[in-house]
C-alpha positions in Angstrom: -98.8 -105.4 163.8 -100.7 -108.9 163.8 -99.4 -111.6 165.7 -95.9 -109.9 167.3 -95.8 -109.5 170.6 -93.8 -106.6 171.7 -91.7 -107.9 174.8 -89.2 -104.7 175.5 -89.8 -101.2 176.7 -88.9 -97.3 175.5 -87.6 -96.8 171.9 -86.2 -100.2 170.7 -85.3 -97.6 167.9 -83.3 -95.5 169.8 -81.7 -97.9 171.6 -80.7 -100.4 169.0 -79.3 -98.9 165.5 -79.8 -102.3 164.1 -81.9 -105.5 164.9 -81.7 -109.2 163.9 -84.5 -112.2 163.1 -83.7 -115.4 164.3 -86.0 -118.5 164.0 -85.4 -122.1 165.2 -86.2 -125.3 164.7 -89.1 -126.2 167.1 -87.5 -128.9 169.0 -85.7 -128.3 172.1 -82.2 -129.0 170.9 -82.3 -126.3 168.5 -84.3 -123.9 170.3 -81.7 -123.6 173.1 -78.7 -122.7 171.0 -80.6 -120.5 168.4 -81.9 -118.3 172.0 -78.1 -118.5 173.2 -77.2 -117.2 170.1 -79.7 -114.3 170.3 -78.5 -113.7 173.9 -75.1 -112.9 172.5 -76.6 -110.8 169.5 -78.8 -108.5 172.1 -75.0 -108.5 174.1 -73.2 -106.6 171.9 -76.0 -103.8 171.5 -78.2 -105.3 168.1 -82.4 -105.4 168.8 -83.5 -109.3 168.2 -87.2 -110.6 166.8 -87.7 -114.2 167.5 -89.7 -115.7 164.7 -91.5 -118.9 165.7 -94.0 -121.4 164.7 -97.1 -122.3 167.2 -96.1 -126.0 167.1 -93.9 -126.0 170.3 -94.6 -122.3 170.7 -92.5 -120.4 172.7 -93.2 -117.9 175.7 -92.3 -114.7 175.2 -92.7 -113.8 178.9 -89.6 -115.7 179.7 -87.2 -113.3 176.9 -88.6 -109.8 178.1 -86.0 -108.1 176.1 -87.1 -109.6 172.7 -89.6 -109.2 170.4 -91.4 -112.4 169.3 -93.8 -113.0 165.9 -95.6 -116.2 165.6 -95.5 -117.8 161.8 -98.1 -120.2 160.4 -96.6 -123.9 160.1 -99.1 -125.9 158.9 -98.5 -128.8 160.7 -101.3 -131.2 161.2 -102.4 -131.7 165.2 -102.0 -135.7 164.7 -98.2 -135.1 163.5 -97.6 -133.1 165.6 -98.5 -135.1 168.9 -96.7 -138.3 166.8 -93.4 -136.2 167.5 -92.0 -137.3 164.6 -88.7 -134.9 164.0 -88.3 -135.6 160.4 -91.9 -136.1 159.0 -92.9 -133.2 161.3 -89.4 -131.0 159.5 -91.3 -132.2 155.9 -94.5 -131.3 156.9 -93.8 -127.6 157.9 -91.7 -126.6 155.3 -94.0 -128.0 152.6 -96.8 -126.4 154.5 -94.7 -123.2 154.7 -93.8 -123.4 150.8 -97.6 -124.0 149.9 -98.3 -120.7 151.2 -97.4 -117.2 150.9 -97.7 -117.1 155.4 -94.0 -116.7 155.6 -93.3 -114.5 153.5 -96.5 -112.2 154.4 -94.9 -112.5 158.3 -91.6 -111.5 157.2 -92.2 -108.5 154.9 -94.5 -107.5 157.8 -91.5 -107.6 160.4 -89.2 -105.8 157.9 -92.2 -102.8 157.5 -92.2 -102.3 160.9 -91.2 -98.7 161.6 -90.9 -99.5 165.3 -87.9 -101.4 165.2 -84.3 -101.0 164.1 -84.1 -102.0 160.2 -83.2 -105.6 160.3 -79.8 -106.4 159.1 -80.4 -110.5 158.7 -82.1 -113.5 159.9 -80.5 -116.7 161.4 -82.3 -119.9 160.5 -82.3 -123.4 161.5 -80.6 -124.9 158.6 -83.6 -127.2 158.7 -85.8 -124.2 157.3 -85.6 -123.9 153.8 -88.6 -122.5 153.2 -87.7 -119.8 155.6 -84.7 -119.3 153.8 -86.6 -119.0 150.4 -88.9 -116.5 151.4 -86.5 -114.1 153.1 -84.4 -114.4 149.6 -87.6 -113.4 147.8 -87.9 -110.3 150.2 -83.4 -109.1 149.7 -83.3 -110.1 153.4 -79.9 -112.3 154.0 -80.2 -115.2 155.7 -77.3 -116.8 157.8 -77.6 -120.8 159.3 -76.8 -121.9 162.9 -75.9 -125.5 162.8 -77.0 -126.8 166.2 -75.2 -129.7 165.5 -71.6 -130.7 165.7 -69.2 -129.5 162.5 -68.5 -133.5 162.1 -72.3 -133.8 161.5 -72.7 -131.0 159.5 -69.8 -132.7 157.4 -71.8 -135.7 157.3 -74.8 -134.1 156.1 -72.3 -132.9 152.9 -71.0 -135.9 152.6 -74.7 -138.1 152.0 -74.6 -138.6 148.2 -71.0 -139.4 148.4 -71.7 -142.3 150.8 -74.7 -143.2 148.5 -72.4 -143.2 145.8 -69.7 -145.4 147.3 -72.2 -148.0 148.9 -72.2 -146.8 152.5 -76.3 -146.3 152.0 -78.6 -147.2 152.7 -76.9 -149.1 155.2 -76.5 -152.9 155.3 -77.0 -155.2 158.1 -73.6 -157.4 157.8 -72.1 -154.0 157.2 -72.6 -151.7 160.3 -69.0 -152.2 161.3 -67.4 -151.2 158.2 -64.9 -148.3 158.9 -66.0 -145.3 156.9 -62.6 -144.8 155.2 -63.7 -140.8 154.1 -65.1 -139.7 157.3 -62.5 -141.2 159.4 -63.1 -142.6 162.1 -66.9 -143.1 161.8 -68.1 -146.5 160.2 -71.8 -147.3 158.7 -73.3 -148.0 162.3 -72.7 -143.6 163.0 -73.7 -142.3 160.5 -76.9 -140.0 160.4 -79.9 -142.9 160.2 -81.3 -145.8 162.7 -82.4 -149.2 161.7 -86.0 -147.6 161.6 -85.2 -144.8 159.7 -87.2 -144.0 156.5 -83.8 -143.8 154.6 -85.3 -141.6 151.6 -86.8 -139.5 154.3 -83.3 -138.9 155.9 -81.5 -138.3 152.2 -84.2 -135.5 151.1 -84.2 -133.8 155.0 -80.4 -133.6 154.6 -80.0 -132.6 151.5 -82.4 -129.7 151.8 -80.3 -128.6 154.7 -77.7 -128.3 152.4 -79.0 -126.2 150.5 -79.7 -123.9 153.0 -76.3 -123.6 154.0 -75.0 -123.4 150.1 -77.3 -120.7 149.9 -76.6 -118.8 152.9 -75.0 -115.8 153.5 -72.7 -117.8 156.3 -72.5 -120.5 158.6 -72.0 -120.6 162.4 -71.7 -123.7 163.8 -72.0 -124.4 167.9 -68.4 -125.9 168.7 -65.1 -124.4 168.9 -61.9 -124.7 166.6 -60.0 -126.9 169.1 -62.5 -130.0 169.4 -63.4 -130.2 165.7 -60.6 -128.3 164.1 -59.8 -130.8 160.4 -64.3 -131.1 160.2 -64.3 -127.4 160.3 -61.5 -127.4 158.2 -63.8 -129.8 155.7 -67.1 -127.8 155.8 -64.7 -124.6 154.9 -63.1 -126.5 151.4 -66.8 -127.8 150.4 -68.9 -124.8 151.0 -68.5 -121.3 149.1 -69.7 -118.9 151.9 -68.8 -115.7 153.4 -67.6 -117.4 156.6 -67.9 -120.4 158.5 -67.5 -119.4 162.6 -67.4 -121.9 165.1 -68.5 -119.9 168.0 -70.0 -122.0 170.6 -70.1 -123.3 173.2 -73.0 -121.1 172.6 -74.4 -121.9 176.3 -71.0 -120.5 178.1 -71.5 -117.7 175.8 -74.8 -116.6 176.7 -75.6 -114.7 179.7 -78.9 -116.3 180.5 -79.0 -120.1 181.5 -83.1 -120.5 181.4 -85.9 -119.4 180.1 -86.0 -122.0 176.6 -86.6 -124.9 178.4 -90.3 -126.4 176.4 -90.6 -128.5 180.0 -90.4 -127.7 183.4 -87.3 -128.0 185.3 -87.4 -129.7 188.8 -85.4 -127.8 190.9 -86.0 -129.6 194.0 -82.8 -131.0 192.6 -79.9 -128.8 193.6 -80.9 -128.7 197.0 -80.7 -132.6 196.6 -77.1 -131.8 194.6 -76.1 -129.5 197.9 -76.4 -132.6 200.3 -74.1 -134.9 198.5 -70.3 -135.3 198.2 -68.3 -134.3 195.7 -67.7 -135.8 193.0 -70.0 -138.8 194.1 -73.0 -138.5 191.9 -74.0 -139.6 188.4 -76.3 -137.5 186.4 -78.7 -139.6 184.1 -80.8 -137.9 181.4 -81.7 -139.2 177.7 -83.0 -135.9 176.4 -86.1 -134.3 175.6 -86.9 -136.4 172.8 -85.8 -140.4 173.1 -88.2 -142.9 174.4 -88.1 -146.3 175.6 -90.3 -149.2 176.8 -91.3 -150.1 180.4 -88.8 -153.5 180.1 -86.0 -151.0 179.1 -86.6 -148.5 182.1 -87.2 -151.3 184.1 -83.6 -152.3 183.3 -81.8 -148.9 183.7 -83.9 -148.4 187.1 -82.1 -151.7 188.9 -78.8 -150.9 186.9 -78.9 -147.7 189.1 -80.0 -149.4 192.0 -77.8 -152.3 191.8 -74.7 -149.8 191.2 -74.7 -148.4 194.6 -73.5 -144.7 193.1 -75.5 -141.7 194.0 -77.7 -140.6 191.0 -80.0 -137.7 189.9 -82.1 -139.6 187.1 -83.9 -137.3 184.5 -87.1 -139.6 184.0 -89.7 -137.8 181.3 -93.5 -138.1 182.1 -93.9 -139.2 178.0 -90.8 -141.0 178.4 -92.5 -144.4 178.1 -94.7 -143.7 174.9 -98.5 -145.0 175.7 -98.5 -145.1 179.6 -100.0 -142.9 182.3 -96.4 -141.3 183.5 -93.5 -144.1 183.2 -93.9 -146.1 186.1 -90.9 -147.5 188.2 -90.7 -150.8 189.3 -92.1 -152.2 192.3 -89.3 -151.9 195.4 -87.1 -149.0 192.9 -87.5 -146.1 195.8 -87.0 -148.7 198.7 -83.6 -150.1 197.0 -82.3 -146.0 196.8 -83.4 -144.1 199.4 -81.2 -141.5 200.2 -79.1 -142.6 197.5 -81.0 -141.2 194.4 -83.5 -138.9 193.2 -85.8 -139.0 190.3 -87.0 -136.1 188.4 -89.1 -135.2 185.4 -86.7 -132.6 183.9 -83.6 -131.1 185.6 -81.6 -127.4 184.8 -79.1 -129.2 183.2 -76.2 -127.0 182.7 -76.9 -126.1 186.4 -76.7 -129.5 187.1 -73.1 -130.4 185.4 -71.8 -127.4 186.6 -72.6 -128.8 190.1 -69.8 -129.6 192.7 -71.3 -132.8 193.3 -71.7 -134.2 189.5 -69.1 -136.7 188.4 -70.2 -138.4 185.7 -73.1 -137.9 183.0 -75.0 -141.2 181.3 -76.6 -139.3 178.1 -78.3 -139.8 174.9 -75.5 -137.9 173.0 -77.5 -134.9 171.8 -74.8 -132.6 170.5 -76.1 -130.3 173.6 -75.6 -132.4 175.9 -72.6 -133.7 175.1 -71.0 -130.2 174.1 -72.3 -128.9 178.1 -70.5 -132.5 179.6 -67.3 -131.3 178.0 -67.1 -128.2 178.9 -67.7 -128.9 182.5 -65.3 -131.4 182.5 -67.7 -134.4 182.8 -67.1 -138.3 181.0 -69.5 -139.8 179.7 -71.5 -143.2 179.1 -73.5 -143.1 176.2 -76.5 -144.8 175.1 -77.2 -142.9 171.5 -80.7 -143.3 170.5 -81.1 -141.3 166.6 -80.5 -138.7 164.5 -76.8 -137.4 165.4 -76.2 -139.2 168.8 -74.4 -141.9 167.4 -71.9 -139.6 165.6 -71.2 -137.5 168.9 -71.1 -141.0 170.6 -68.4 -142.6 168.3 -66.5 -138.9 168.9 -66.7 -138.7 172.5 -65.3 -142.1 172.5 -62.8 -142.7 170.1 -61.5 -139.0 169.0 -61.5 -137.3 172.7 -61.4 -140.3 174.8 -64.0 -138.3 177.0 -66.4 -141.5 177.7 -67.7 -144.8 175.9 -70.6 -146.4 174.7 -72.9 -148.5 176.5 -73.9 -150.6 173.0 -76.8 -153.2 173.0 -80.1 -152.9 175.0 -80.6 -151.9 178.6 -79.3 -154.6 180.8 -79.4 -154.1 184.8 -75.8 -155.9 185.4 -73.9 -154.6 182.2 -75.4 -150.5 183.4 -74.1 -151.7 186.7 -70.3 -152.2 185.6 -70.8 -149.5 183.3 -71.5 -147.1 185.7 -68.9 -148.1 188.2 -66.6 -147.8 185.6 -66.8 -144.5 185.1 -67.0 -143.3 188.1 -64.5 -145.8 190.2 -62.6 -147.4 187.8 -59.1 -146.4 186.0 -61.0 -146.3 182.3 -63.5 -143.3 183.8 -60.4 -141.8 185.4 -58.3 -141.4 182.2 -61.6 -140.1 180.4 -62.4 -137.6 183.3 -58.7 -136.4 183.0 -59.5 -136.2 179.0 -62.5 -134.1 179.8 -60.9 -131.4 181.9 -58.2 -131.1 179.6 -60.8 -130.7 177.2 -62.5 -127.7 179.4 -59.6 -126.1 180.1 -59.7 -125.2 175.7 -63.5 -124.5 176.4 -62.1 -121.6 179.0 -59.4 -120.7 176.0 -61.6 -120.3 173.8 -63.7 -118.1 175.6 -61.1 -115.7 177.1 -60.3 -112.5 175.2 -58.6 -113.1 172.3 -60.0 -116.8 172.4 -60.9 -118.2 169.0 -64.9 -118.6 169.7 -65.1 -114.7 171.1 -62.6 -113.7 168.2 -65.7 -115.9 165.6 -68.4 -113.6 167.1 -66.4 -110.6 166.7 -66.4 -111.3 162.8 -70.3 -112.6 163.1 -70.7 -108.8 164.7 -68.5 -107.3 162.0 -70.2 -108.6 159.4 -73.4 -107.9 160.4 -72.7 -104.5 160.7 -71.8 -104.2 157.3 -74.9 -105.3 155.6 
């Protein structure tokens, strides 16, 4: 069959009685859960097909026992390289609605006589036009929100916020306590002060829709962190089920293989050499940027700090310039003290004896893999959902705070001793553990996210 790459060996037909499509969103921090999730599904004995598009392609060498199809997105080169998440989200699923590509790829996949008959598909909520086509073809389709259930509840909630003059959000307004979403105010919501806020709306609402539409929901948290936002998403949307059955990561048995970058792992023997509990892990994700004043800033907040730090520093992390330069006398100031990198095996890293702390963008990723290894937080939220996880992290769970305002070297410098030596990072590092100790609940047998992928398995053995 054109363009699937068979990645297993024998009879997949014989081994598997039944087999599931996912396809993710081609940005990192939906790619990782979505591959988690298929871990678990290829677990508990069902054949998986990743569907994915050639912008940010994937390797299939790296996921042996999958099969993987490449689908036609349309996206224009000069977009893509712009790496602009919701013109780039636009783009594909018009491109993908133009054109009969995905549904000609799908009907292919569910011909094949080579595989196990496919039972259903897990999409990206973000991939209406995937969901559309599968509809045309009977196939059902079920959404994994990558996200947090308090965003997903947010998404619900946009013309409601519209309606009672939240948005598009006001300047003199960004502190206004948003009295329905409790405790977020104006400043957390989904946009930025750059957003295109029409853009936003329309992106949202069509992820929506997919959900609405769906034949159920599984959402990447577990029922003791977000247990009244679950409760919401349940009351507002008529699905099957809505399982919160994460954290995805703890659930899967393999911990590489999706990363788009390279990981650097020069730094665990780094990690090995350090005390406990001494160092402070610094990465802003695999999507944020900054100027060269701003990293110029963080580097001699770091420096001037005198903690031990692994710093996650991107080679496009400064848009524009060859690699993002460090300032003149950075390496002399921490040698021996701390360790730069272009991308690190995060959950390795957390998990790491020597890790006490975690400075982060607030990807719902990120900050989902710092709880449930016990870690607070400082967060410096950048777009999309970070400030929402931010405003959680620091005023629901008590599990970090927010470094607000722009990169200055002396306010990072009490920031960071905070956390790590002060009383404030103390009580949120108690916070945390207490708050891994329900990840480990929730994963035991009998615990409520293995008890939500029980049902995800039940029900897909019934269609």
């Amino acid at each position: 069959m054109a363009g699937v790459q068979e990645a297993s060996h024998g009879d997949v037909r014989r081994q598997h009685a039944r087999r599931v499509l996912v396809f993710p969103l081609p940005f990192q921090g939906h790619i990782n859960p979505m591959l988690q999730l298929a871990d678990v599904l290829h677990g508990r004995g069902l054949a998986v097909t990743v569907l994915h598009t050639q912008f940010n392609a994937l390797d299939p060498a790296l996921h042996p026992e999958f099969t993987f199809v490449a689908v036609p997105d349309g996206v224009p080169a000069d977009l893509a390289a712009s790496g602009s998440i919701i013109p780039i989200i636009l783009a594909m699923n018009a491109a993908m609605e133009a054109s009969a590509a995905v549904h000609d790829v799908l009907a292919s996949v569910l011909a094949d006589d080579g595989q196990p008959p496919a039972a259903c598909l897990f999409i990206d909520a973000n991939l209406l036009a995937v969901h559309k086509a599968a509809s045309a073809l009977g196939l059902p389709t079920m959404v994994l929100r990558t996200g947090s259930a308090a965003c997903f509840s947010c998404f619900l909630a946009y013309p409601m916020l519209h309606h009672n003059g939240y948005l598009p959000p006001k300047e003199s307004q960004l502190y206004t306590p948003v009295k329905e979403l409790p405790p977020l105010r104006v400043r957390d919501l989904f946009v930025t002060s750059s957003s295109d806020h029409e853009m936003v709306r329309k992106v949202l609402a069509r992820a929506s829709e997919t959900v609405r539409n769906s034949s159920g929901l599984v959402v990447n948290t577990f029922d003791a962190l977000e247990t009244a936002e679950l409760d919401r998403i349940r009351r507002q949307v008529d699905v099957a089920f809505v399982l919160a059955a994460g954290p995805l990561h703890k659930l899967s048995p393999r911990s590489t293989g999706s990363s788009l970058l390279r990981e650097d792992r020069s730094c665990m023997e780094w990690l090995d050499k350090q005390a406990a509990g001494s160092v402070l892990y610094v990465s802003f994700g695999s999507l944020a940027s900054m100027d060269g004043g701003e990293l110029s800033e963080i580097a001699w907040g770091l420096a001037n700090s005198g903690q031990p730090f692994l710093w996650v520093v991107r080679r496009d992390l400064v848009p524009g310039s060859d690699g993002p330069g460090l300032p003149e006398g950075f390496d002399r100031a921490v040698e021996g003290r701390g360790k730069v990198i272009p991308w690190a095996p995060q959950q390795e890293v957390l998990a790491h004896f020597a890790v006490a702390g975690f400075w982060t963008h607030n990807g719902w990723n990120s900050t989902l893999e710092s709880i449930s290894e016990g870690l607070p937080m400082i967060c410096m939220p950048h777009f999309a959902d970070q400030m929402m996880n931010t405003r959680y992290v620091e005023a629901v769970w008590g599990v970090g705070f927010e470094l607000e305002g722009k990169p200055e070297r002396n306010k990072i410098a009490k920031a960071i001793q905070k956390l790590m030596n002060e009383r404030e990072g103390e009580v949120a590092r108690g916070k945390a553990r207490e708050l891994k100790k329900k990840v480990g609940s929730s994963l035991e047998n009998g615990g409520s996210s293995l008890l939500a992928i029980d049902k995800l398995i039940e029900h897909i053995s019934s269609l």
